[in-house]
TORZALO-286291 format. One record per residue (C-alpha): residue in three letters; x, y, z. Coordinates in steps of 0.001 Angstrom, whole numbers, padded with zeros to 6 digits, always signed. Example, Ala and Ser with C-alpha at 12.3 -4.5 7.8 and 13.67 -1.06 7.14 Angstrom:
BEGIN
ALA+012300-004500+007800/SER+013670-001060+007140/
! end
This chain:
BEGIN
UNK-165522-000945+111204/UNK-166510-002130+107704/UNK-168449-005221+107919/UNK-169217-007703+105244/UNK-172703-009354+106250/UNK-173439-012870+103916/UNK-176894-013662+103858/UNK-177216-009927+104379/UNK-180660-010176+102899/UNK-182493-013219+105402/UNK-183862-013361+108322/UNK-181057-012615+110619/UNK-178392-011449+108174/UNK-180543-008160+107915/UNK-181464-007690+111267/UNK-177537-007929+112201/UNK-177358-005271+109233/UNK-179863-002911+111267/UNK-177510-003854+114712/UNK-174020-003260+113126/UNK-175859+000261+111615/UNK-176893+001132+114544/UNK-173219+000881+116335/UNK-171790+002824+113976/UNK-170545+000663+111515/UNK-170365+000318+107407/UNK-171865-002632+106136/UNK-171945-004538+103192/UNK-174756-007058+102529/UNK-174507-009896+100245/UNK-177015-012273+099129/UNK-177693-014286+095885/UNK-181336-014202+097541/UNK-182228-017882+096820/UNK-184186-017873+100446/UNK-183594-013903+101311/UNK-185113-011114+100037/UNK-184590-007665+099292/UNK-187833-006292+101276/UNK-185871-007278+104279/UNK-183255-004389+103274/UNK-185310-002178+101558/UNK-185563+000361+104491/UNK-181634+000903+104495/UNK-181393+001780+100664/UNK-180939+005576+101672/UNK-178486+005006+104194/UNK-175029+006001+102820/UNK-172988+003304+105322/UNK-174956+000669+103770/UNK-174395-001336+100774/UNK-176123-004024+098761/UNK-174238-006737+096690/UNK-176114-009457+094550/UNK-173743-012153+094466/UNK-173360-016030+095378/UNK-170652-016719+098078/UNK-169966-020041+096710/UNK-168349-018221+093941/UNK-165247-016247+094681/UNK-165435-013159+096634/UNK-164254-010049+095484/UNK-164818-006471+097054/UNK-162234-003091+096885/UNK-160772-001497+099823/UNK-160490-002899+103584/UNK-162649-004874+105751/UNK-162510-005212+109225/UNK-165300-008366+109297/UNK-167230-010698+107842/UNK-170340-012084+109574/UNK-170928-015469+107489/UNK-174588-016225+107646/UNK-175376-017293+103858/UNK-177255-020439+104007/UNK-180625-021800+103463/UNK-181832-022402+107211/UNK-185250-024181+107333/UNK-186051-027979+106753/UNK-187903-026741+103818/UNK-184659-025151+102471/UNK-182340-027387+102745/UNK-184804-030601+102006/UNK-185436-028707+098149/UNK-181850-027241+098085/UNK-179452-030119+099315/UNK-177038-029804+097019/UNK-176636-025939+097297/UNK-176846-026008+101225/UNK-174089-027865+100962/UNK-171657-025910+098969/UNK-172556-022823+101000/UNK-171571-024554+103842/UNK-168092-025962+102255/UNK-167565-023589+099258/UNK-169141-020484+100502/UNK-167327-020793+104224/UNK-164153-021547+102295/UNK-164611-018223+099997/UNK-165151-016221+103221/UNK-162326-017399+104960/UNK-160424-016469+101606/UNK-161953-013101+101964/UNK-160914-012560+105736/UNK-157039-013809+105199/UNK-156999-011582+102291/UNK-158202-008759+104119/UNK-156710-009829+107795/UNK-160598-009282+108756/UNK-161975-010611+111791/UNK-164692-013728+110814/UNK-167510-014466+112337/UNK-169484-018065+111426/UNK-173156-018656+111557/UNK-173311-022446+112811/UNK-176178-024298+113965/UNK-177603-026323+117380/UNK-178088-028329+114272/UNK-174452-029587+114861/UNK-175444-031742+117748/UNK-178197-033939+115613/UNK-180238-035370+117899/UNK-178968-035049+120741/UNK-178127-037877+123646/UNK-176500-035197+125960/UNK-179485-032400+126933/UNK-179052-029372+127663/UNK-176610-029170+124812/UNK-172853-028128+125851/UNK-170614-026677+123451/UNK-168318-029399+124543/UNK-171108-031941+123211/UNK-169498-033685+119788/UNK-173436-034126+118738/UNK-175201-037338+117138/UNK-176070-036593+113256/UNK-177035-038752+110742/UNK-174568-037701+108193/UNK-176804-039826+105273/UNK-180620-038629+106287/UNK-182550-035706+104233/UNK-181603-033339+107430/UNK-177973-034405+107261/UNK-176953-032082+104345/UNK-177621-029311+106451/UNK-176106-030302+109794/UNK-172921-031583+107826/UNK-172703-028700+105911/UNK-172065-026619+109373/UNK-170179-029036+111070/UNK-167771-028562+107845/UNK-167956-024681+108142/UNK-166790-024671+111971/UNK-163933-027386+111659/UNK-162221-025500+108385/UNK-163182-022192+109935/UNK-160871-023399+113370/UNK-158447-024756+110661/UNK-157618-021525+108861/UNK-157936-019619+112542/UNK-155046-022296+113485/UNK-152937-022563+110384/UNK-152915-018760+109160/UNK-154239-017108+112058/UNK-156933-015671+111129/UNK-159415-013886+113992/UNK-162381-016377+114200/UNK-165729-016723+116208/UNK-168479-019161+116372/UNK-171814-018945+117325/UNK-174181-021907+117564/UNK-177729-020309+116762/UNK-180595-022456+118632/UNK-184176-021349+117374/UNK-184938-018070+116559/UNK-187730-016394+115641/UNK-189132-012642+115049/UNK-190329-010170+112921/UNK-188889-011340+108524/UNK-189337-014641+109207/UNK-190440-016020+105996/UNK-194296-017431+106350/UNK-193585-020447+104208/UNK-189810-021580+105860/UNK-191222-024530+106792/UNK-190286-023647+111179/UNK-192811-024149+113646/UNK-193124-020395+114524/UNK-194355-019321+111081/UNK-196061-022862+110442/UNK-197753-022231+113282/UNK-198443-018473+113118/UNK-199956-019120+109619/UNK-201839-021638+109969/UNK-203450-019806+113389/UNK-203899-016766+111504/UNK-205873-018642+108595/UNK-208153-020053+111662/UNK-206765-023283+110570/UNK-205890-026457+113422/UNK-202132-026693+114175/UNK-200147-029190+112704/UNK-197905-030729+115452/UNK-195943-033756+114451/UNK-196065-036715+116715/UNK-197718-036136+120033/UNK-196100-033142+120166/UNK-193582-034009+123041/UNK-190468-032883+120979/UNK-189042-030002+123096/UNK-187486-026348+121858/UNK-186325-023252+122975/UNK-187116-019778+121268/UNK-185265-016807+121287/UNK-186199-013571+120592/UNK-184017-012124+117641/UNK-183073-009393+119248/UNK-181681-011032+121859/UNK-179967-013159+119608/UNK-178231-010872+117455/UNK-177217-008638+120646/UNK-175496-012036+121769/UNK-173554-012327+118053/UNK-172814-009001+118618/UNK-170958-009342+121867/UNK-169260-012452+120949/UNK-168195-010447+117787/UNK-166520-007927+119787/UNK-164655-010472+122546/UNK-161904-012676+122349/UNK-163487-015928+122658/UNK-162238-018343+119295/UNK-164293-021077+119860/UNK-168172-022516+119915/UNK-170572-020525+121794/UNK-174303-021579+122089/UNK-176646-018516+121968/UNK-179948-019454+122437/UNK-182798-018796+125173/UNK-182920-022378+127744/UNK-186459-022094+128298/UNK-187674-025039+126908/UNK-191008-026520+126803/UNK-192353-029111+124296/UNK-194156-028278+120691/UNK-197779-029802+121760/UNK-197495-026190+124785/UNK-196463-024233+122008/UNK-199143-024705+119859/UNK-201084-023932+122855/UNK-199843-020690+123245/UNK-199969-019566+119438/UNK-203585-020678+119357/UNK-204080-018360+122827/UNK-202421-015371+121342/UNK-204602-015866+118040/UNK-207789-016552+119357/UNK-207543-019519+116792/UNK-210945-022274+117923/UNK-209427-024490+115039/UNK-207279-026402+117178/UNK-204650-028932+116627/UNK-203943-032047+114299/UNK-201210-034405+114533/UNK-199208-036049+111642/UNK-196276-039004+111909/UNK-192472-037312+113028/UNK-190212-036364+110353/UNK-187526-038319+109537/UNK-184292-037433+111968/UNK-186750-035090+113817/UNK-184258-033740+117077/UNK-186269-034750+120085/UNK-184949-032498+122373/UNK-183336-029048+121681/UNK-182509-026958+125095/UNK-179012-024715+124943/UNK-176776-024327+127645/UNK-175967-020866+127468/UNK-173719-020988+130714/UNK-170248-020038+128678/UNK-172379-017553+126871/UNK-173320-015872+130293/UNK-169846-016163+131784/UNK-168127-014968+128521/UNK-170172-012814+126960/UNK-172482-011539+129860/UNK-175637-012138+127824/UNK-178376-014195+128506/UNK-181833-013597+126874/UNK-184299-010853+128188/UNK-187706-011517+125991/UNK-189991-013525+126952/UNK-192395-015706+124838/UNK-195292-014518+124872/UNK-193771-011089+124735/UNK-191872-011869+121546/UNK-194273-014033+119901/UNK-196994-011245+120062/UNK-194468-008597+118130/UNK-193934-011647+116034/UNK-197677-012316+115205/UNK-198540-008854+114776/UNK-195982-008691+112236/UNK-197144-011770+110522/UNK-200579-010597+110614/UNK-199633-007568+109131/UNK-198151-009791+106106/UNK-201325-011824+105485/UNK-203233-008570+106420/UNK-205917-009926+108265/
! end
């Protein structure tokens, strides 16, 4: 197929550039690179079934010849992001999703959206169902972002439902991995950084929030397989084991050999207390459920990290 890839240049827009690659496919990245970056791409400038495009999605959307899918993942995707870009997470989410969808009726390409476990706020239902209609707080700081998705998915099932177009949905819970950017604001490379500098941990409140990483591998093998079925609406992909942030930090300090410790500082505003995916549609659907492990994963991940800082 010939794949269109926005946000080809982030985090996961360019490792789903190395998957589709790797299956055979020609893809097109495109990224106005206002959180992404090029050194996430670099390696594929040789290849001849890749292609780089500089361009803003919130602005129309023109490429030649056919297209056979879009993969929609342009969008600023940390608290820090979307807390100094509100006004352009936004239109991404509304302008950029509508451009796409433009795009894929144009081309009578398959679409695939990048939404969020960000859609279910914070949440009164845990572990989080797709089914779950989520509690956001469409006025706080956070609420541009989760807004901003929960727009994307209800005019992405409108054009699937008034002109037919092939849609799919994925509901990302936390990721993390290897291109992560070290100042993005998560708790992985918050945490990985400040570890690395032999600096304490900053955990917010006492550290009993809960989440759930995923290994991006294993999450862009599940947006691959839900690219390739025939399931139209929401699915979570996300690894359920959950523990809380205070453990975490535990376990970042243990693979760092960091004796700085921890420090705590008051809860953001809006800050999700729990965050745990139920992945069971994803499993009966999709057959995928998440094979790395955390400490596994988060060793590749500080390795790489250290690498970055170089020490």
């Amino acid at each position: 197929m010939r794949i269109l890839v926005t946000g080809g240049a982030g985090f996961l827009g360019s490792h789903l550039c190395d998957r589709l690659l790797a299956e055979g496919h020609d893809v097109i990245a495109m990224d106005n690179l206002i959180t992404g970056s090029t050194d996430n791409i670099a390696h594929l400038s040789g290849n001849r079934r890749f292609q780089y495009i500089h361009h803003d999605v919130t602005n129309y959307i023109y490429l030649k010849g056919p297209l056979d899918a879009i993969l929609h993942f342009a969008s600023p995707a940390s608290p820090i992001d979307y807390l100094e870009l509100p006004i352009q997470t936004l239109k991404v989410g509304s302008l950029g999703t509508h451009n796409a969808l433009g795009l894929a009726l144009a081309k009578e390409a398959r679409l695939l959206l990048a939404s969020t476990s960000e859609v279910y706020g914070d949440p009164m239902v845990h572990p989080q169902q797709e089914s779950y209609w989520g509690n956001v707080n469409p006025i706080g700081p956070r609420g541009v972002y989760d807004e901003a998705k929960r727009f994307a998915e209800a005019m992405t099932m409108a054009y699937h439902r008034s002109h037919g177009i092939d849609t799919r949905i994925v509901r990302i819970f936390n990721t993390y991995g290897p291109r992560m950017r070290l100042r993005d604001g998560r708790v992985v490379p918050n945490f990985v950084g400040q570890a690395l500098r032999s600096e304490p941990l900053t955990v917010y409140g006492e550290g009993k929030q809960t989440r759930s990483f995923c290994y991006v591998s294993d999450l862009i093998d599940g947006i691959y397989r839900l690219l390739m079925s025939d399931e139209t609406e929401p699915v979570n992909i996300g690894n359920p084991a959950e523990l809380t942030i205070f453990d975490f930090a535990q376990v970042i300090n243990e693979l760092t050999s960091n004796p700085a410790g921890i420090r705590f500082e008051p809860l953001p505003v809006d800050d999700p207390k729990q965050r745990q995916p139920d992945i069971s549609k994803a499993r009966r659907v999709l057959g995928w459920e998440p094979k790395i492990d955390l400490r596994t994963g988060m060793a590749q991940t500080v390795a790489w990290f250290r690498r970055q800082l170089d020490v």
